[in-house]
N, C-alpha and C positions, 0 to 999 in steps of 0.2 A: 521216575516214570510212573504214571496214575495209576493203583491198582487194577481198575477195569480193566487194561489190557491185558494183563496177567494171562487171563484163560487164553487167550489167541496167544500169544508166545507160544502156548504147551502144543499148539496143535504140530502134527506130523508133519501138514502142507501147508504152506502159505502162496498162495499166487502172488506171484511178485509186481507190485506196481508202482515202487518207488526206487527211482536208482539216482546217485550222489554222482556228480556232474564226469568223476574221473571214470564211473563205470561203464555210459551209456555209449549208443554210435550216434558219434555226431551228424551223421548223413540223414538218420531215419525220423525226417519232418514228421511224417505221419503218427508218430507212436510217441514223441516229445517234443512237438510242435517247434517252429521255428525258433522261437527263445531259447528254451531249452538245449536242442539241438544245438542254436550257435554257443550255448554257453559251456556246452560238452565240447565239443569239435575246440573253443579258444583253449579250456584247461587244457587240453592233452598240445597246443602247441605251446603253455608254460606261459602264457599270455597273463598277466595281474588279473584272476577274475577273484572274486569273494566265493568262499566255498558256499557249498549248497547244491540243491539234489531237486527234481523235477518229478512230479506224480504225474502218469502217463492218461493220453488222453484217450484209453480204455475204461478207464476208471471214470472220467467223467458218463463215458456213455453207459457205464455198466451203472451211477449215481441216476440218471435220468430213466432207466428200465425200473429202475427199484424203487420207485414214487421218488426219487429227491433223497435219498438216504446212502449215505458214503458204503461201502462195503465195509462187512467186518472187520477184515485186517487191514484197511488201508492207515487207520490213525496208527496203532501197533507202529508201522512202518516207517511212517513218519517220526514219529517220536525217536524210534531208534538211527534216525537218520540225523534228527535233532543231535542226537547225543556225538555223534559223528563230526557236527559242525560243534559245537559245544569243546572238541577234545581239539582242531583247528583253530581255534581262535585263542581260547583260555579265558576262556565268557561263559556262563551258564545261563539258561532260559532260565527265568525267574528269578533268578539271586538279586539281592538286596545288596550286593560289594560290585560283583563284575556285571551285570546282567549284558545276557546275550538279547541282540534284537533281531528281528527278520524282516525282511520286505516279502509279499506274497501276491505275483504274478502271472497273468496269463500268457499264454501262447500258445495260438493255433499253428497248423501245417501250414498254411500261408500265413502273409503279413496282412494283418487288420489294425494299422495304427490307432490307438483309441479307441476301438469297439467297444474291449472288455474293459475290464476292473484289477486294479492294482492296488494294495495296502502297505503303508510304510511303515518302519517301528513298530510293527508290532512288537506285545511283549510285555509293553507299559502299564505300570500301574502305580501307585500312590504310592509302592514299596520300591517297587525299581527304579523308577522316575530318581527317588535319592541316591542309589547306587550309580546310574548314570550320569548325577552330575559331579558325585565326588569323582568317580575315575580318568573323567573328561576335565574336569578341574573347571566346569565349564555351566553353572547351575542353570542361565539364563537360555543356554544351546539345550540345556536337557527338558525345559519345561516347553522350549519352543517346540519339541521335534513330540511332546505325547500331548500337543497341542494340534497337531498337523496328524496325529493317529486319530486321536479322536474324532473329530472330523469325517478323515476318510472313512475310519469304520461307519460311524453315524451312518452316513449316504451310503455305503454302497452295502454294509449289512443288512443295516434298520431302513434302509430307502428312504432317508432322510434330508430337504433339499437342502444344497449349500446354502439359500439365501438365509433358511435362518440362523445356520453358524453365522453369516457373515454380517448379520445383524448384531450382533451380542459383538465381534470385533469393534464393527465401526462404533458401535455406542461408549465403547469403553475409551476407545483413540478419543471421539468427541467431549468426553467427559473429564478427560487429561488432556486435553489441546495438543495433540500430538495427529502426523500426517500420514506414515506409513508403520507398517509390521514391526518392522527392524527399529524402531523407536521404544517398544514395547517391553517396559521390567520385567525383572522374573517375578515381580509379585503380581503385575496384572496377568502375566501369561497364566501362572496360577490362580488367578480372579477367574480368568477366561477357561481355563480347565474346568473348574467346577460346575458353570456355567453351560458348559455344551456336555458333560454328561449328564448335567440337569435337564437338557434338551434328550438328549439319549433316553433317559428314564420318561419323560411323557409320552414318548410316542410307544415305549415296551412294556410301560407298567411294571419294571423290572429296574433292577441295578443293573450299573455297566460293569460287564464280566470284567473281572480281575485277572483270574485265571488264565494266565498267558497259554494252557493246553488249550482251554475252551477258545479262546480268543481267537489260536490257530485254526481248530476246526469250524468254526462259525465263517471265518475268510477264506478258508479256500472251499467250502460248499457256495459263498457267495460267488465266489471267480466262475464255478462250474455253470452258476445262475447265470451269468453276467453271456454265455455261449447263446441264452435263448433272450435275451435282453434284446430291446427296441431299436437299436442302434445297430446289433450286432446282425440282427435279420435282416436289417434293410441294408447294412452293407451287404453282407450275402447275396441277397436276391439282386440288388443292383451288378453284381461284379461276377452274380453266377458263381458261386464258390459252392456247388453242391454236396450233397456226404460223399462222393468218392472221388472230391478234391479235397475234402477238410471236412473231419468227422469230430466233431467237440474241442474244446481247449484241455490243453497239459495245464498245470501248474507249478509255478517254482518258486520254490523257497531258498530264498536267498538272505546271508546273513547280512545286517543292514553295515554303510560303510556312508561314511557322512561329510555331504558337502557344505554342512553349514554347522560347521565349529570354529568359524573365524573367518578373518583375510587370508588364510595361506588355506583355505578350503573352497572348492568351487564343484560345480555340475556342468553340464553340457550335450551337447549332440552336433557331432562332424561327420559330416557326409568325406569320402575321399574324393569325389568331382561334384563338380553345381551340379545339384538337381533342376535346377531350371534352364539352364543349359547344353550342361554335359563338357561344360570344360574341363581340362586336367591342372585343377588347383583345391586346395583344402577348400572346407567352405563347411561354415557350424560358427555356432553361437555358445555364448557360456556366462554363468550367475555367478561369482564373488559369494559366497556363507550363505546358499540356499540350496535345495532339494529338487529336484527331478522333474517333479511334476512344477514347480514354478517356470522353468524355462517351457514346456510342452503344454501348459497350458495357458503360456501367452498372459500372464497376471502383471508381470516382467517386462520389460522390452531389457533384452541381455543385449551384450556386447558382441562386436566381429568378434571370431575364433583368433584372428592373428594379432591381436591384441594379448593375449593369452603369451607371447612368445615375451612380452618387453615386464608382464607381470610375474609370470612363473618359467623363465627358461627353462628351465632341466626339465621340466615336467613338460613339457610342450615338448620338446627334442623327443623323449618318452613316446608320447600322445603320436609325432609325426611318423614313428617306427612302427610303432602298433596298426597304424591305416595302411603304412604300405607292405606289410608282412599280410596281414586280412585279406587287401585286395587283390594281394599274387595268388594267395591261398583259396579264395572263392575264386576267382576269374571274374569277380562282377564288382563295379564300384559299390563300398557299403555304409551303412547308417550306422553310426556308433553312438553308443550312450558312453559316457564316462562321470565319473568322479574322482574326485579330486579330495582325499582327506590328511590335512595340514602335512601335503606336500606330494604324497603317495598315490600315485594312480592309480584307480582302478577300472577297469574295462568292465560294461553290466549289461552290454545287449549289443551282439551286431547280426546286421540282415542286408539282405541286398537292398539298397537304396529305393526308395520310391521315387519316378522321376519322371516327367515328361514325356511326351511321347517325342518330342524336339531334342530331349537331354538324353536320352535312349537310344536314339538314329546317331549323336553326336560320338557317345561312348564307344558304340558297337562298330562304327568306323574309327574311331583312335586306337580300342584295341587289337584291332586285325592290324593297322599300320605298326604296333607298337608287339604284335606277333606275339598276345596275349591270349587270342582265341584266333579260331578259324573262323572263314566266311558261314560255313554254315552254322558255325556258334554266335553270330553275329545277328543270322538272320531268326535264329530260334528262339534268341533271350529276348525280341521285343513282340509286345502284345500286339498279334493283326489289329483287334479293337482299338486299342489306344491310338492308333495311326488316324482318327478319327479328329483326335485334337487336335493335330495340323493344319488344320482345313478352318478354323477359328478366325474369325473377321479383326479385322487392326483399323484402330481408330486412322479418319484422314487425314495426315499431317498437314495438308494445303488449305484444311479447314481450319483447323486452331491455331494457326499460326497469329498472336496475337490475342488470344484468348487466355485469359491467368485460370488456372484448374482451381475449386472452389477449396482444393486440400492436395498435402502428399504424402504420401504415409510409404510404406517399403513394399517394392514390388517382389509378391510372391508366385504367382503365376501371373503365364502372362496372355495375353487374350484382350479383346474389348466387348462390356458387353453394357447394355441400358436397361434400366429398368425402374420400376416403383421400391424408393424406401419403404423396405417393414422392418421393422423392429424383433418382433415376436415371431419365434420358428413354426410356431402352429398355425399361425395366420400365413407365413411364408407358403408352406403347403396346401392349406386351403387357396389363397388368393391364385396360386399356379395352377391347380386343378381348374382353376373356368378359365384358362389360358392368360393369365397375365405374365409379363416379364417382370421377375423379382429382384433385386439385391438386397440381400441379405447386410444389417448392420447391428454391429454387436459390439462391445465392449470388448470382448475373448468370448472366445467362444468354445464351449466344451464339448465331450464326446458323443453326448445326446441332444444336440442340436445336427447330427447328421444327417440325419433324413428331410431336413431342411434343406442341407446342401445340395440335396440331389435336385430337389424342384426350384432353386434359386440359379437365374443366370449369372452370377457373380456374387462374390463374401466379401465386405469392406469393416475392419476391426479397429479399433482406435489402441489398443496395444498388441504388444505380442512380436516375434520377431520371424524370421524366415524359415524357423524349426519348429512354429510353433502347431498345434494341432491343424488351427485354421488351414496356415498353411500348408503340410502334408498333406489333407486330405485335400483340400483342392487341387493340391499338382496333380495325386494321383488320380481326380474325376477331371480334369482336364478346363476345372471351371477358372476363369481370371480373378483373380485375389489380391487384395491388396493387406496388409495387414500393418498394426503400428502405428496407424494415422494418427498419429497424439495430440493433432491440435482441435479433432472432432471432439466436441464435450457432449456426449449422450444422457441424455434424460429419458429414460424411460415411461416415468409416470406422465409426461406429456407428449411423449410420442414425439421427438423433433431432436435434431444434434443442432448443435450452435459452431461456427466454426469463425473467426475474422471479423464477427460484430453479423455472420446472416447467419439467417435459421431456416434447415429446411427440415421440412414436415414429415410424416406417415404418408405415404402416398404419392411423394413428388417425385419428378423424374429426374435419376442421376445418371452421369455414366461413369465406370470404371476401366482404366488404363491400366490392369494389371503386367506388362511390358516396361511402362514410366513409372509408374504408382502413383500417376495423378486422377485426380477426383475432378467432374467437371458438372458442375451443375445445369439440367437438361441432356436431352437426346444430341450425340453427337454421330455424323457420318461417319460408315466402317468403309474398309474397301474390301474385295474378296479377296479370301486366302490362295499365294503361292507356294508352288514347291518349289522346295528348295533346291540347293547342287545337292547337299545330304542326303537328302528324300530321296531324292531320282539315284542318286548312287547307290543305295539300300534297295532301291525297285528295278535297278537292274542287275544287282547281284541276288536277287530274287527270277528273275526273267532266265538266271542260266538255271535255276534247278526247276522249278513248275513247268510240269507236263499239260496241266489244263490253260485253255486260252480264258481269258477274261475280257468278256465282251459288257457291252451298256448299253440297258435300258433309256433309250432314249427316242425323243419324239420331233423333237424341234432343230434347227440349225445350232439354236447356242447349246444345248445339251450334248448335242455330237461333238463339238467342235473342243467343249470341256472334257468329255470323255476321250477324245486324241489326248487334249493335253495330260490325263491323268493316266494314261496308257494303255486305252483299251485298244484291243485287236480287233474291236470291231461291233457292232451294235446287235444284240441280241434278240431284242421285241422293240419296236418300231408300232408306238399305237395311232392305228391311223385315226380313230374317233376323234384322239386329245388332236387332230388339225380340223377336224369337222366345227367343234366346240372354240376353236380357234376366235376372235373378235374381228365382227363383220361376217364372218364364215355362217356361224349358227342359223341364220336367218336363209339363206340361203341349202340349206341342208333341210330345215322346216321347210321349208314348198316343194320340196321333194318328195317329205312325207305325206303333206296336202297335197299334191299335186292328184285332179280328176281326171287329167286327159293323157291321153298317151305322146302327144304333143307338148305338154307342159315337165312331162316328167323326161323326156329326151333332153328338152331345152336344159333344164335344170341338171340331170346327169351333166351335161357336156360344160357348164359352167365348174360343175365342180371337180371335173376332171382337169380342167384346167389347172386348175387349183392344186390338186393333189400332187402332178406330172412335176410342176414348178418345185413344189418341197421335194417330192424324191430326186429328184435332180441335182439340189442344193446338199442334203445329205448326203447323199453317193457319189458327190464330189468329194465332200469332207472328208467322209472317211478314204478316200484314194486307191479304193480298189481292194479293201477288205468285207468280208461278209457285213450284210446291212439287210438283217429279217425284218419283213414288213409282214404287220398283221394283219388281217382283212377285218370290214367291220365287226364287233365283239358284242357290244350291248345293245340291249333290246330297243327298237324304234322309239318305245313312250319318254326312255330317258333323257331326249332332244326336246320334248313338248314339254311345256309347264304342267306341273303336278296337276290332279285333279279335282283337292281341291282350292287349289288357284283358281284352278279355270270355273269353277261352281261362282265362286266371290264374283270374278270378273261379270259372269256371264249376269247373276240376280243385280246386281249394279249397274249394269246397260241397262236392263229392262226397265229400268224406272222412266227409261225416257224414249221410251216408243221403241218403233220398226223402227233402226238406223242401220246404214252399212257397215259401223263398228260393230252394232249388236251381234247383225246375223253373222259375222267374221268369227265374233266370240263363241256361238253358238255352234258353228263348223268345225270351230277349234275344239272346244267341250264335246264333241259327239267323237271327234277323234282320237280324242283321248281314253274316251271310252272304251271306245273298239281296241284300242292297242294297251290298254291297262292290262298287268298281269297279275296273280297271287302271288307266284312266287317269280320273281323274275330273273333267280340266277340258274333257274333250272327251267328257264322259258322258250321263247321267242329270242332266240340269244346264237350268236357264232355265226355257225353252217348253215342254222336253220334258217338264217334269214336271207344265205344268197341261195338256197334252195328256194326259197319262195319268192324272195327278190333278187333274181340271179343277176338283174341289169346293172344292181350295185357294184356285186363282184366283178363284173364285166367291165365297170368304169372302170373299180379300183387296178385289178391286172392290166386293160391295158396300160392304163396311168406308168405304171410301174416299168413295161415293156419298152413305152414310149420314151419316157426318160432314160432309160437305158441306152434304147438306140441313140439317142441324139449325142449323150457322151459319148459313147464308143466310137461315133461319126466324129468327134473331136479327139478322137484320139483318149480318151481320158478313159482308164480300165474298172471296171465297176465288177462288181457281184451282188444285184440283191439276189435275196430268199423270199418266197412267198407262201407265207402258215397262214392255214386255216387252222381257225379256232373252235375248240368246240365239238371236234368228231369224235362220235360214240363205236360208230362202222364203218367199212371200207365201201360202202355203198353211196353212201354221205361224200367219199373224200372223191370216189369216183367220178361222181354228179358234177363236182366246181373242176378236178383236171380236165375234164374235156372243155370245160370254158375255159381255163388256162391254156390248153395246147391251144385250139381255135385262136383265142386272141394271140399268143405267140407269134405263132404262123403264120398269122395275118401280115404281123407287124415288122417279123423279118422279112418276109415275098415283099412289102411294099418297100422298105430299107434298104433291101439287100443287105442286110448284117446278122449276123448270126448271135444269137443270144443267149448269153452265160448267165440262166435263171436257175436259182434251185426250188424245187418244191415239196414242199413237207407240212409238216400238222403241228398242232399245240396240242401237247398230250396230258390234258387236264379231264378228262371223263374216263371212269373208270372200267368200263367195259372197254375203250380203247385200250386200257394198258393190258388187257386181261385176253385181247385179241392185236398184239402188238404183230405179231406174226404175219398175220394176214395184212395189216397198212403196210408194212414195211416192205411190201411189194409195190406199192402205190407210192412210195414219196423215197426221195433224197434225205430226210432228219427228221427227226422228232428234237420238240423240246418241252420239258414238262414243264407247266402252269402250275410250280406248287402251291399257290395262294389259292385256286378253287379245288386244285385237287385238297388239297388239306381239308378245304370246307367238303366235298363229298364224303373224303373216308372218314372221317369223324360226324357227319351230319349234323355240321355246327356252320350256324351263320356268322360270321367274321364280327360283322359289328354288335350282333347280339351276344356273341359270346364273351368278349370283350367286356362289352360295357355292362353284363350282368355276371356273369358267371366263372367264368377266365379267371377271375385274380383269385374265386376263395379255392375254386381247383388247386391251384400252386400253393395257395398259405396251406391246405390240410394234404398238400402232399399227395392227391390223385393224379396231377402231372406233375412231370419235374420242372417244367418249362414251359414257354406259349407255344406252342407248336406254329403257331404261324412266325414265327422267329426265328426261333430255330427247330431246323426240321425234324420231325418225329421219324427216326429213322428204323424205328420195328416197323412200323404201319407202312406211314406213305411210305420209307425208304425200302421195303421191301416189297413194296407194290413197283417200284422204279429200276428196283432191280429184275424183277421180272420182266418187265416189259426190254428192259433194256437185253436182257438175255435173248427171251425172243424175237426182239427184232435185227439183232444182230447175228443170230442163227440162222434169219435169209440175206439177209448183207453184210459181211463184215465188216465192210467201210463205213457203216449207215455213221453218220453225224449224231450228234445225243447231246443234249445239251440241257440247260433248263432256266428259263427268264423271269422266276417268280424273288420274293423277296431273299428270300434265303438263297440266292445269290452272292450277296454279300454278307451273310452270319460265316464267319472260320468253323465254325463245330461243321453246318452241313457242308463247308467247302471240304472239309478233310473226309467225309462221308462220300459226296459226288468223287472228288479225287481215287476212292480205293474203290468206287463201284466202274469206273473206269470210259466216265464222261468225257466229252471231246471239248467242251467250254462248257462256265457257267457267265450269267448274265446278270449284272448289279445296278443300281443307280451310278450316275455317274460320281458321285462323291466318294461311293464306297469303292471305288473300283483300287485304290491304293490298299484299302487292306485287304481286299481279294488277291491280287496278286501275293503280297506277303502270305498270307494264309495259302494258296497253293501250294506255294514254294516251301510253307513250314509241312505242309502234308505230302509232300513228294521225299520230302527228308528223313521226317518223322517212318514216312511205310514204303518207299522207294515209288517202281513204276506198277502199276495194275499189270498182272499177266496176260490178261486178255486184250489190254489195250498197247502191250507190247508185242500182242504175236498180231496184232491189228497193225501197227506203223513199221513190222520186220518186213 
């Protein structure tokens, strides 16, 4: 052990930050990250793992307070943990006879497949390299494997790219007329050693460290690096993984165990059920005398797993014990890494699988059948979000019938989606930014091409198999993948794949069948996504625990009619504008606003009352007698008129050609626009204020509402609308429109004779409303909060300005943790919400409470609204499946609100 750490042994204390896989709790994700952890938890079940010991991911975060600089004692610790694995083996680091080697990997408290950074062999050096091959008996496997450190160090130490390792390879293969790797002597593999630390040394100005201690500490400072790397943050921020879900990567040091010293040696990775489906069968792939990262980074197209049974029986018998002993042992299907060395299994990484949102619903119902878990461990272990990927469009089978796909490669997720070939992940992301549909096309695809994936509708790969990076990370973003397509020949320097004798271009439009794995050249028709018998069986074993109702934002017939189907109780916010804006409508709503005479604006009122009575009619049938809040007009008159300046253009363009009856129309129209322009128009001429000032609108809209009430009810057919006004600051305000409400009621029942089940309530989006909740709450039947403007009031941010200037570097430096308009801010708004909800439930305790803004459907504010002890919240209708899931994980997770149980006792 290297003299420097001498003085640190002597000391009295050492904080401890390195523990040897027999010593740690295999439970505690947080403090030895997922790896780690499984690779503790497999020792102590006697599992084949390689010994080795995991540096906690305190120490990372304690390296990132301390400029980037390891703690004192942490190598000390190491080293002695070295010697630990060293006395295990009967290998020593450095030796020139036995030499020990190590693999040095990350792992966080959640799974980030491919984030970080992993080194193989290390240890290697010009002296050990010959003790490796004498022991191995094996010169050409030894030169291969500090052929493949090299390398990895290069890039992920020195940040050095593969391409130009992989330059010096193919010139050598070219230069000896040879095709692939495994063709390669040990004398070129040593040509090629030289070679890429001669790349090493230009880019450091420096020799390649020898020193297998240095070597150590230079790889795992890089791994701690690899936590704030470009890949790794934008998985985070994509998947929300913030510090108090996963606060830095662990590191482990594992003694290396080798799948590529022959035919009786192999790698791999087995899932215990399909990831893509969720069936109950093995399912993984596996490489014949190759290493780890060959099969996960798709270089390979490996073989089925059950292949593996007619080549290496005993070891597969082995390999099938070890999945189903795991799988009992977590309760969750799991991702195994394994190796295979001439003959010896060994187990090197398991976690719970990454999988579908399809293959998740499929598990979490076989293992309640198979009385593996309970229902409500069923409903807890799959992500509300995820639920998201279900709802994914499938190409039309009645269209391509007859159509040859222009390729097929191996379906890894599945989905359909079109878009513009690119090549290049930085252009992927740009081109998606001004709204294009991408597929991404790649040869393999690596870990820093992630943030690609996220702005790509689809990933199409011409090798690599169904484990491979590609594909993992697509399953788990839920994007459609195909990977493997072998017979696509990619050219990068010209931008184009060649596939059958056609070429298509950068730019041209393909679609992907990640379901079939076929490729089809052009846009092909999808159809919309159904739920399943699965789905609906998960969402009604969700419906017996969630206490809150999930209702749906919706406007039109077809949105109600999808919101039944995806299971809402009922429609939450009802925008009557978006039927104003309606086609054919708008014109007819402008001569309203023009309207001069009191005669023109009755006539026009009563046309578009017609109008209105017919939709809520149509709705409040759909929904069949469940709540259906209808919102009074919301936005300010000018937003119905062409911008102003449109109307300028228009108007100086008439005028070239005299007095005409279009001119002076344009002019009328420009002078009204004038009038009704605002500075600010979210804090204007907006809600209340305008059936305060134009009360004959309100007047249309409730009777409208009234009217169509009565006429079902005369048919027998049971309704409930609600009628919110938006926009009220006071109870003087809400005052002013119920006495139009009652009037027209009253009217409508005396002329009917039917008595009318309306409720009446507000939108509680102004902040002196929630701060005088007390006092409305004698005035109405419900509140529902408008968190989308209240957001913009209590922060004093406009939505689209904040967004598209300021909003993202917020989150990159950490002054929010999140969009608030996302998910809810629940210090601010959420306890402006509870307030009001206190108060207005301290003069009604039945009052209704709900809320219809986006975060409706975010799970974080569902499980917020759920303990503040809300009566529904309100979604899109897409999202209303993982609203309900998310209720039900928050009814679970914190049982029922006290106050909303001494409410329904």
């Amino acid at each position: 052990m290297p003299e420097k750490f001498d003085i640190v042994r002597r000391q009295n204390h050492i904080v401890r930050s390195v523990y040897f896989f027999n010593e740690g709790d295999g439970k505690n994700k947080r403090l030895f990250g997922g790896k780690g952890a499984g690779l503790m938890e497999m020792t102590k079940l006697g599992l084949p793992v390689p010994p080795g010991f995991t540096i906690t991911t305190e120490v990372c975060n304690r390296y990132f307070s301390n400029k980037c600089r390891l703690p004192e004692a942490t190598m000390y610790e190491v080293n002695r943990n070295i010697s630990k694995i060293e006395r295990r083996t009967g290998r020593k680091f450095g030796s020139e006879k036995l030499p020990l080697l190590v693999s040095v990997r990350s792992g966080a408290a959640v799974s980030m497949p491919g984030m970080m950074d992993t080194i193989l062999n290390l240890g290697l050096n010009d002296k050990t390299v010959k003790g490796l091959a004498n022991s191995s008996n094996n010169p050409r496997f030894a030169w291969d494997s500090y052929l493949r450190f090299v390398q990895l160090f290069g890039k992920i130490v020195f940040n050095i790219e593969d391409k130009e390792f992989e330059a010096i390879l193919t010139s050598i293969k070219q230069d000896h007329g040879l095709t692939d790797d495994s063709e390669m002597s040990e004398r070129l593999l040593r040509e090629a050693v030289t070679k890429y630390k001669g790349i090493c040394q230009r880019h450091t100005n420096r020799q390649f460290p020898d020193d297998p201690y240095k070597q150590l500490q230079l790889a795992i400072e890089a791994v701690f690096k690899s936590w704030i790397g470009r890949r790794a943050v934008a998985y985070r921020e994509k998947y929300n993984i913030t510090k108090d879900v996963a606060s830095g990567t662990a590191v482990n040091v594992v003694a290396m165990v080798f799948g590529n010293m022959g035919t009786d040696s192999a790698t791999g990775v087995v899932f215990t059920r399909d990831p893509t489906n969720g069936s109950k069968k093995i399912f993984g792939e596996y490489l014949v005398n190759a290493q780890g990262e060959d099969v996960v980074a798709g270089i390979r197209t490996p073989q089925q797993i059950d292949k593996l049974a007619m080549e290496m029986p005993v070891t597969f018998k082995r390999l099938l014990r070890s999945c189903k002993r795991l799988e009992k042992h977590y309760k969750e299907p799991q991702d195994i890494e394994f190796t295979i060395e001439r003959g010896k299994l060994y187990i090197l990484q398991t976690r719970s699988a990454k999988m579908n949102a399809t293959a998740m619903i499929r598990t979490s119902i076989d293992m309640v059948n198979e009385r593996m878990i309970t229902r409500k461990q069923s409903i807890m272990r799959i992500q509300a979000e995820d639920l998201d990927q279900i709802l994914h469009r499938t190409i039309d089978a009645s269209y391509t019938t007859g159509i040859k796909p222009v390729a097929s490669g191996i379906p890894a997720s599945p989905g359909a989606a079109s878009g513009q070939v690119i090549f290049d992940v930085n252009r992927a992301i740009s081109d998606s930014k001004k709204g294009n549909q991408v597929i991404l096309v790649r040869e393999e695809t690596k870990p820093e091409d992630v943030p690609a994936f996220f702005s790509s509708a689809g990933i199409l790969t011409s090798k690599g198999g169904k484990t491979s990076h590609a594909a993992v990370v697509a399953r788990g973003m839920g994007r459609p993948c195909i990977v493997g397509c072998a017979k696509i020949i990619i050219d990068y320097s010209t931008k184009k794949f060649s596939v059958n004798g056609r070429t298509v271009n950068e730019g041209d439009i393909i679609t992907i069948d990640g379901t079939s794995g076929n490729v089809y050249e052009g846009s092909m028709p999808t159809l919309p996504p159904k739920l399943t018998d699965d789905v609906r069986k998960i969402l009604d074993w969700a419906g017996d625990f969630k206490t809150l109702e999930i209702r749906a934002n919706a406007d039109t017939q077809e949105s109600a009619r999808l919101a039944r189907t995806y299971g809402a109780s009922g429609i939450g916010l009802c925008r009557t504008e978006r039927m104003f804006n309606a086609h054919g409508r708008l014109a007819t709503f402008v001569d309203l606003i023009m309207a001069e005479t009191d005669d023109s604006r009755r006539a026009t009122l009563q046309k578009l009352g017609v109008l209105q009575k017919q939709d809520f009619k149509e709705i409040l049938q759909i929904m069949g007698g469940c709540s259906v809040t209808i919102r009074l007009l919301d936005p300010p008159l000018h937003e119905f008129l062409p911008s102003l300046e449109s109307s300028i253009y228009k108007v100086s363009g008439l005028e070239k050609g005299g007095d005409t009856p279009a001119m002076r129309d344009a002019q009328r129209v420009l002078q009204r626009v004038r009038d009704l322009v605002e500075v600010n128009p979210m804090m204007g001429h907006r809600g209340v204020r305008i059936g305060i000032t134009h009360p004959e609108i309100y007047e249309m809209q409730i009777r409208a509402v009234c009217e169509a009430a009565a006429e079902l009810e005369s048919e027998k057919i049971k309704v409930h609308p609600q009628i919110m006004v938006p926009q009220v600051g006071c109870k003087k305000e809400l005052d002013y429109i119920k006495k139009i409400y009652e009037s027209v009621k009253s009217e409508v029942e005396s002329r009917t004779g039917i008595k009318l089940k309306i409720s009446f309530g507000t939108m509680m989006e102004v902040v002196r409303a929630c701060l005088t909740a007390d006092e409305i709450a004698g005035a109405v039947d419900f509140f529902s909060f408008g968190t989308n403007d209240l957001t913009q009031a209590v922060f004093s941010f406009s939505r689209e300005d904040a967004e598209g200037k300021f909003l993202p570097q917020y989150i990159e430096k950490e002054i929010l943790a999140e969009n608030p308009f996302q998910s809810l801010d629940t210090k601010g708004i959420g306890s402006l919400i509870g307030l009001a909800t206190s108060k207005g439930r301290s003069v009604k305790t039945a009052l209704e409470i709900g809320i219809c803004g986006e975060h409706g459907g975010d799970p974080k504010s569902i499980k917020f609204f759920h303990k503040t002890g809300l009566t529904y919240v309100s979604a899109s209708p897409h999202r209303i499946p993982i609203a309900i899931l998310a209720a039900a994980q928050a009814a679970i997770e914190h049982g029922q609100p006290k106050k909303r149980a001494r409410m329904l006792a």
